[in-house]
N, C-alpha and C positions, 0 to 999 in steps of 0.2 A: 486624366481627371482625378483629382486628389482629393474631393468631397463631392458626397450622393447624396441624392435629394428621396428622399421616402415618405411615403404616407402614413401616418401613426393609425392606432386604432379609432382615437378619437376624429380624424380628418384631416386634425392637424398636419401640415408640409415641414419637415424640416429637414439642414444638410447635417452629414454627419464626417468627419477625415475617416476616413480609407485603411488608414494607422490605428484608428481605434479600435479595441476590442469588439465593440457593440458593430461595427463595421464588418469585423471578418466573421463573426455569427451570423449577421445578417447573410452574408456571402454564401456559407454552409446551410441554414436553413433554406434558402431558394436552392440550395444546390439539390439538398435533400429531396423537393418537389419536384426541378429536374426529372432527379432519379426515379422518380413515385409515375411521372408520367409515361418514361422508359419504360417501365416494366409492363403498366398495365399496356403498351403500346404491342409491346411483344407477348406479353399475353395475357389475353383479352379477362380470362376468367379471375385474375387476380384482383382481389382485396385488399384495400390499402387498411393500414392500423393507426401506428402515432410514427413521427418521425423529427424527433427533436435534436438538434445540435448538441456535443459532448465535447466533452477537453479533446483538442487537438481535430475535430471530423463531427461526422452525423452520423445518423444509421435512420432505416427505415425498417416497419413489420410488415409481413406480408402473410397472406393466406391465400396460396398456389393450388387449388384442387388439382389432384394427380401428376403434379410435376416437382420435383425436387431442386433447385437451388443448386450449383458448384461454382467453383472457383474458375471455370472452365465457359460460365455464363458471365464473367463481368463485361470482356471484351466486346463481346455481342451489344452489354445496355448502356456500355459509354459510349459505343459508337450514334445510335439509337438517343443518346444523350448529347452528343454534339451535334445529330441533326436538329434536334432541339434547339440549341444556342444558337446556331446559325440561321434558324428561321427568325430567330429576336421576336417571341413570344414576350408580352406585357404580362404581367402581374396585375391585378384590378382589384379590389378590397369591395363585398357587398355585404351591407345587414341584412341579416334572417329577419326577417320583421315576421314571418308566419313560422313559428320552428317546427307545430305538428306535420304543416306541408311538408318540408324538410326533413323531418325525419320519415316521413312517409316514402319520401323520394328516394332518401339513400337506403328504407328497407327495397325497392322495388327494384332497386338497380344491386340487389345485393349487400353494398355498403352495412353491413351490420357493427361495425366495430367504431364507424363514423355516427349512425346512427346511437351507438348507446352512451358514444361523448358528448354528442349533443343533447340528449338529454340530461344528462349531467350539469351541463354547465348553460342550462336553458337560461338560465337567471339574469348573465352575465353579459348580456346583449354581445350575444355571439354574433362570428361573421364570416364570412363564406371568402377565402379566395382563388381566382381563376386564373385561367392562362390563355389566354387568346393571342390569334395570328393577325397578321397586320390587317384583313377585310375584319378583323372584327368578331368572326366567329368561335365562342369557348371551345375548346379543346379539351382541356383537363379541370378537373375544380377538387378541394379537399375545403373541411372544415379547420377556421385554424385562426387563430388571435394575431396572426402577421407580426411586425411589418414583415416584407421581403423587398426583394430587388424591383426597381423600376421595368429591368426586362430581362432575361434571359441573355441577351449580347454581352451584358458586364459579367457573364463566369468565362475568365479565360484559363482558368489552369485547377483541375481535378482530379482523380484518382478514387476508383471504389477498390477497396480492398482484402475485404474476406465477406465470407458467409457464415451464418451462427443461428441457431436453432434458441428461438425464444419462447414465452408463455406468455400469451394476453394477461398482460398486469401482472407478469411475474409471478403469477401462481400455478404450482402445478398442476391444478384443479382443472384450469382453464387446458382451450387447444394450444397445442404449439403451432407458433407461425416462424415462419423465414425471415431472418433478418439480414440486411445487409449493411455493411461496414462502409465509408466512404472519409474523402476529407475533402478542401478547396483552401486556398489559396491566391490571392491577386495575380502573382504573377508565377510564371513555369518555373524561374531560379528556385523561389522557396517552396516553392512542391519538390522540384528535386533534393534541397535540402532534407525537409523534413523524410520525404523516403528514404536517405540515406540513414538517417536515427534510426530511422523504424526498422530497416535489415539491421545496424548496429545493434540498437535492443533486443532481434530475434536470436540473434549470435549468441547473445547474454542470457536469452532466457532460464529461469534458474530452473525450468521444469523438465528442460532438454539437456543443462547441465548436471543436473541432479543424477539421470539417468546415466550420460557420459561417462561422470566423476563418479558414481555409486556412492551419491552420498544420499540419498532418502526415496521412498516408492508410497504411492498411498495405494491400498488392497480393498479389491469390491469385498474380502471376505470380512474385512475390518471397517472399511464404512465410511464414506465420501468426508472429506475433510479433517480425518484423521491421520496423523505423519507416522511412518515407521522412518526412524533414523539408523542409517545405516553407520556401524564404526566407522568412517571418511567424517562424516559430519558430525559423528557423537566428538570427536578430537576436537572441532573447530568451536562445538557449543561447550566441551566442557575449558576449555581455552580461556572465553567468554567469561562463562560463568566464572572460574577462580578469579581472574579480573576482577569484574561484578565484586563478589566477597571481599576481595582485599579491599578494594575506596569504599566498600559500606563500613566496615570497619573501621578504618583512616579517617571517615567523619564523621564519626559514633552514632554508628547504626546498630541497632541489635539485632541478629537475625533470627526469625520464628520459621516456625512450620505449622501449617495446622491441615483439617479433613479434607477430603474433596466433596463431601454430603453433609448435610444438615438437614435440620427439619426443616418443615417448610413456615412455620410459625416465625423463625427468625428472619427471614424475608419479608414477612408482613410488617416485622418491627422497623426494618429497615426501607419499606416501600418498593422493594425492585417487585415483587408480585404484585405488588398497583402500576406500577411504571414501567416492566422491563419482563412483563410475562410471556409474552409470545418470542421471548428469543430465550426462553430458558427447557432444561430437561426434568419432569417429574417422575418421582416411581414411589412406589409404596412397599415398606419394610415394618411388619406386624400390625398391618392396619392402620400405618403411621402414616402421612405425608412428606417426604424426602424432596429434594432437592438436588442436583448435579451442582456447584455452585458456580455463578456466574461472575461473578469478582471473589475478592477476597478480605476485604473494608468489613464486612461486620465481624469476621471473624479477629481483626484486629481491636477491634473496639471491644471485644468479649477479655482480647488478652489486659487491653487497660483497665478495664474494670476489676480485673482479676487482686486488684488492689488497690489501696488510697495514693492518691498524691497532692503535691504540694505546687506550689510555685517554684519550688525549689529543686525539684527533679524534670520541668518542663525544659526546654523541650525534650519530649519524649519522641525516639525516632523508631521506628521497627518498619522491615525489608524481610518479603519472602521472594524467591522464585517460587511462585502459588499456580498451580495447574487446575484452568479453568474452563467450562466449557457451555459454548451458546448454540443455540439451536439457529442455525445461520441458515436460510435457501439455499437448497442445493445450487441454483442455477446463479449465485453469487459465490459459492467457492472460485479457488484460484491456488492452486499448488499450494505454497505455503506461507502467501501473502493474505488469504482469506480460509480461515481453516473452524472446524468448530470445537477442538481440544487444543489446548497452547497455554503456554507457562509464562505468564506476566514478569517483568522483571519489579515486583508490587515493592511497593511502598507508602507507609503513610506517619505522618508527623502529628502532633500533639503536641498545641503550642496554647500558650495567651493571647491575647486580643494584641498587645503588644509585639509580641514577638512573629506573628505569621510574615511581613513584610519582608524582615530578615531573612526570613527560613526559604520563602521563594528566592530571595536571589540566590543564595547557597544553593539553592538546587538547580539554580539556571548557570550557575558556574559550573556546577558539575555536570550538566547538560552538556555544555560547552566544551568541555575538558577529553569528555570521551568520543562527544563525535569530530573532533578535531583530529585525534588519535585516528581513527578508521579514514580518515580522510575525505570528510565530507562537510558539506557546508549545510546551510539551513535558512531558511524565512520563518516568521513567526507569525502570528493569527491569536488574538485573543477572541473567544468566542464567551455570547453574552448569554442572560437570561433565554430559555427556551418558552413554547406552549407546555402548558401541562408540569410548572416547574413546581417544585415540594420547599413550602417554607412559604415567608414574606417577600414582596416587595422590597422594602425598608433591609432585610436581610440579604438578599441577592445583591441589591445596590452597593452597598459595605461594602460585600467580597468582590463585585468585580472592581472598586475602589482601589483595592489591595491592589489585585494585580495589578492596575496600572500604574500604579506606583512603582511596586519592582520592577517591574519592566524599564519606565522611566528613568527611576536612578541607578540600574544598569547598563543605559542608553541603548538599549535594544528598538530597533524599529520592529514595529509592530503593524498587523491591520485588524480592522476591527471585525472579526464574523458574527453579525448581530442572530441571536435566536437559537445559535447552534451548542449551545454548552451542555454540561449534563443534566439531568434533570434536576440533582441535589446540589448544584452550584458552577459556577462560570469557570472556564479552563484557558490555558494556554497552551497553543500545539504548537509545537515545532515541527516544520516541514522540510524530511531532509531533501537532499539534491543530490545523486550519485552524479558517477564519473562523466555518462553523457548527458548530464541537466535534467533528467525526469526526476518529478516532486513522489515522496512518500510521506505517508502520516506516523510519525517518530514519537520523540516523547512528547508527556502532557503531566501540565501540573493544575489539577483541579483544588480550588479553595474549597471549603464545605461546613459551613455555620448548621446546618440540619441536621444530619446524620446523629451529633452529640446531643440533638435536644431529644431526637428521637430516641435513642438509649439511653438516654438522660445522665451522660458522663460529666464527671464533675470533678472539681481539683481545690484544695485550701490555697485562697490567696491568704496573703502578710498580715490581711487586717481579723482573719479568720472566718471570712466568709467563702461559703461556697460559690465554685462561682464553672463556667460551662467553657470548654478549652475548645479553641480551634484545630480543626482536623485539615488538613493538607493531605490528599492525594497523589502520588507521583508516583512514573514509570520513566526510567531513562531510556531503554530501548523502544518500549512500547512491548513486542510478546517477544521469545526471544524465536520463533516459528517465522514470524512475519521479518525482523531485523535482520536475522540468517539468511533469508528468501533475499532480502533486497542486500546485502553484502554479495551472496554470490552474483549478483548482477553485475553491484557495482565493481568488483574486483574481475569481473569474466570468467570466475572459477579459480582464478589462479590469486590464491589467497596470498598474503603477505605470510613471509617466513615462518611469524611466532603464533602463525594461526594455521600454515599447510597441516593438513593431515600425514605426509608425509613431507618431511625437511630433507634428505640427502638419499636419491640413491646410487649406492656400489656399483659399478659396472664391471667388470673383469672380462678382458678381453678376449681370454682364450681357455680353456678348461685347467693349464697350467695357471693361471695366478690366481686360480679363486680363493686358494690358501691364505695368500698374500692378502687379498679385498676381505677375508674374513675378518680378519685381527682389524683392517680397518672398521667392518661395520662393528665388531665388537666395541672398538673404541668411543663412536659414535655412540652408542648404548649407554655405555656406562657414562658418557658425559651427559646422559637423559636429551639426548635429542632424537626426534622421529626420523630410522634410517632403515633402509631393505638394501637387499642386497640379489640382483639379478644375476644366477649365476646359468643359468637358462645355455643350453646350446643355438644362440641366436648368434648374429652378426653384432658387433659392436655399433653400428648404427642403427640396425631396427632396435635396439635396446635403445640409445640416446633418443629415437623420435617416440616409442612409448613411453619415455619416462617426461619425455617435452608434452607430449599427450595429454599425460594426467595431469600435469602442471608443476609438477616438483621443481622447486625454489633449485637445487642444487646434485647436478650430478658428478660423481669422483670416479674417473675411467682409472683404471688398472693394468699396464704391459709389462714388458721386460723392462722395460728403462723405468717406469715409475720404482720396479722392484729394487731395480739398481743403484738409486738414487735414495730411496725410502722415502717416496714424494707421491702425490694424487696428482693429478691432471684434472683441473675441477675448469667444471663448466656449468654457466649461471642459467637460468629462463631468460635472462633480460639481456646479460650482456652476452652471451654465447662462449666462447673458451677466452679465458681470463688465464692460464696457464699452470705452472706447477707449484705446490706447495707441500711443507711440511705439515704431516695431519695436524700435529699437535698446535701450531700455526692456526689453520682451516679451523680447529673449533671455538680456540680463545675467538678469533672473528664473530665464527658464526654465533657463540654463544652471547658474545656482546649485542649483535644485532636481534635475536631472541630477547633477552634480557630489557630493551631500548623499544621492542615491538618497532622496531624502523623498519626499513624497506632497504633491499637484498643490497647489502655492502660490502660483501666477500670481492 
């Protein structure tokens, strides 16, 4: 069957292809209930919560009186969950037409987490849907705005996959409940596919490689979503970074520095304490109200002001690595892809009403330019006026004008994400795509007509009037905590040459040539490339599989014939023993490939 027939909320019947997004949500949302049924089937005392579909799966909450959740329980509620399917249980859609009876019922049957959505969403001619067996009689029933499936016989291929400790409405106020992880699928092929990503991406995890690799630990003594970088990673971000510095320069960038606190009066001026209060850090310093900062934008706007300008010095461009920090939920951190200190790769422009079109494509080229370098591709998303947006109508319109114009006559395809921009003006996200196709949230270039009227920045046009400069927002990484996180995924650790933390190490075979492997790692040194040298009483193969280990781009073994010849015996990560060379050979190479940021060419 290639198209399903569903009930909508309103009554309406209609088919939808099978191929359609809206198709396979459907599919994980009934799966989800499925699974809601399982559970409370195998035990009785549990409490269901919300259980909505997510990129790629579902999950559901639970509240288990006296019994905890493992990994060890899934087997048990899929089985439990195929006797389900194959009973081919109906899905049925009813109006609450009495909601206090209703919520009287799910208080009496315990249901309190059904009960307090329902009153929530009294308004909204809620509807009840069930699960009954072919005589007809309910079985399972949750609160829920549907559609689902026709019946339970169309899930043929599923998969629950971990357990996770959540907080009713993600506040830590609230109880923790149990949640569990799942996904579905049409057919068993692409569940088998997609399980194979998901071990590929466990592989890659950068949180298990970080530990591996020693390159960064976060400490309960230091404070959840706070990064210690360990030297391995300090190598690859300050790598990064001079990159970074050199094409800010090359496209006449100026580069600033400024606090990491301010009062908190300048927040007011700039609206993030009306807009962006509950994700920020206060404290007070002589009675004063301070600030931890959460961007870095007003303090640029204090450096422009710090003088007159003209038309004649627009565009004005200034770039910090600015270290920021948001009061994120704990229970939304994530290693170093969601953190609450992190160093923006910040940028913002100062331009004319003329000139802003410009300035965005130059920065979508240079968007382009560097994630092309690291090896990654991208989608793009213009995101529109939000709720709760600062400025006009008539203002917001203009600016997301703009960007689609640059967008356009950069021929970039684009989609539209209506509602989602900043609160001080419409943005464009780049969405990268590492090596096995999962999306990250990368650069953004946010336009911003507000910000300048609120500081009331100003510039001499030609005819000598004062006149109010457009401000451009942008970050080409995005933080460089979060970028670093999704590179070691995308790379599996094993970074690109002119990014390894270590580039070459010395092996010497035997306690007689370490002489010999010195002068080479010396060499290495003075030609400034990152090289160790293992003179360890190991075997020459436990040395080669630890240094394969760590991921080093290049290892140079050391014997009597190397010695004899005045030659390395070099052996790559990628290609395995590639054979002998003269050092001096070995580095003009390897320095070119450094030099090129290419990929290992020795």
């Amino acid at each position: 069957m290639s198209e399903i027939k569903i009930t909508l909320p309103d009554g309406s019947i209609i088919e939808i292809s099978k191929n359609s997004t809206e198709a396979l949500d459907l599919l994980r949302h009934s799966t989800a209930h499925v699974m809601a049924e399982a559970v409370q089937r195998l035990y009785p005392n549990a409490k269901i919560a919300i259980g909505p579909t997510i990129e790629n799966g579902f999950y559901y909450d639970f509240d288990i009186p006296d019994y905890s959740l493992s990994i060890e329980d899934l087997p048990k509620i899929e089985q439990e969950m195929n006797n389900i399917i194959k009973e081919n249980q109906t899905f049925e859609r009813h109006e609450i037409r009495n909601i206090q009876e209703q919520i009287t019922d799910f208080r009496e049957k315990g249901e309190i987490y059904k009960a307090e959505l329902l009153m929530e969403h009294a308004m909204h001619n809620p509807t009840l849907y069930v699960l009954k067996n072919k005589e007809g009689k309910i079985l399972w029933e949750d609160f829920c705005k549907g559609p689902h499936l026709p019946n339970t016989g169309l899930i043929k291929a599923f998969k629950l996959l971990s357990v996770a400790g959540a907080y009713w409405r993600g506040d830590e106020k609230n109880k923790m409940l149990q949640r569990i992880y799942g996904t579905a699928f049409w057919t068993k092929d692409e569940l088998k596919e997609h399980l194979t990503k998901l071990e590929e991406a466990e592989k890659r995890d950068h949180r298990k490689l970080g530990t591996q690799l020693d390159l960064f630990s976060i400490r309960e003594e230091v404070g959840s979503g706070l990064i210690l970088w360990h030297s391995n990673l300090g190598v690859v971000r300050q790598m990064i970074e001079d990159y970074w510095r050199y094409e800010h320069r090359k496209r006449d960038y100026d580069i600033v520095y400024t606090p990491h606190i301010a009062k908190s009066h300048l927040w007011d001026i700039s609206g993030h304490n009306e807009h962006f209060r509950e994700n920020m850090f206060y404290m007070k310093v002589e009675e004063q109200d301070y600030v931890l900062k959460p961007m870095n934008c007003p303090f640029h706007i204090l450096i422009y002001q710090a003088k007159r300008h003209s038309y004649k010095n627009l565009p004005l461009r200034m770039a910090e690595l600015g270290t920021v920090y948001r009061n994120e939920r704990s229970g939304a951190l994530h290693g170093m892809t969601r953190v609450r200190g992190f160093t923006q790769d910040d940028a913002h422009v100062f331009c004319t009403q003329d000139q802003f079109v410009s300035e965005i494509k130059k920065i979508i080229e240079f968007v382009d330019d560097a994630l092309t370098m690291f090896g990654m591709t991208y989608e793009v998303e213009l995101s529109t006026r939000p709720e709760g947006f600062a400025g006009t109508v008539e203002i917001w319109d203009k600016a997301e004008a703009g960007l689609k114009e640059a967008l356009e006559e950069k021929n970039l395809p684009y989609v539209i994400n209506e509602g989602d921009g900043a609160f001080y003006g419409p943005k464009i996200d780049f969405k990268l795509k590492d090596a096995i196709g999962r999306t990250w949230q990368g650069a953004t270039i946010q336009l911003d007509f507000n910000l300048p009227i609120r500081f009331n920045l100003k510039y001499t046009e030609k005819d000598g009037s004062m006149q109010t400069p457009v401000m451009i927002h942008r970050v080409i990484f995005g933080t460089m905590e979060r970028f670093i996180g999704i590179l070691i995924e995308h790379y599996a650790g094993a970074f690109p040459t002119w990014l390894s933390p270590q580039q070459v190490m010395v092996v010497p075979i035997a306690d007689r040539h370490v002489e010999f492997a010195q002068s080479i790692y010396e060499k290495l040194r003075n030609a400034d490339i990152r090289a160790e040298i293992d003179d360890r009483s190991e075997s020459m193969n436990y040395k080669i599989r630890e240094a394969q280990n760590r991921k080093i781009p290049y290892m140079l073994v050391v014997g009597d014939k190397e010695i004899e010849e005045n030659v390395v015996a070099v052996r790559a990560r990628i290609k395995g023993n590639i054979g002998t060379q003269n050092i001096d050979e070995f580095i003009n190479s390897l320095k070119k490939e450094i030099d090129t940021k290419g990929k290992e060419t020795v």
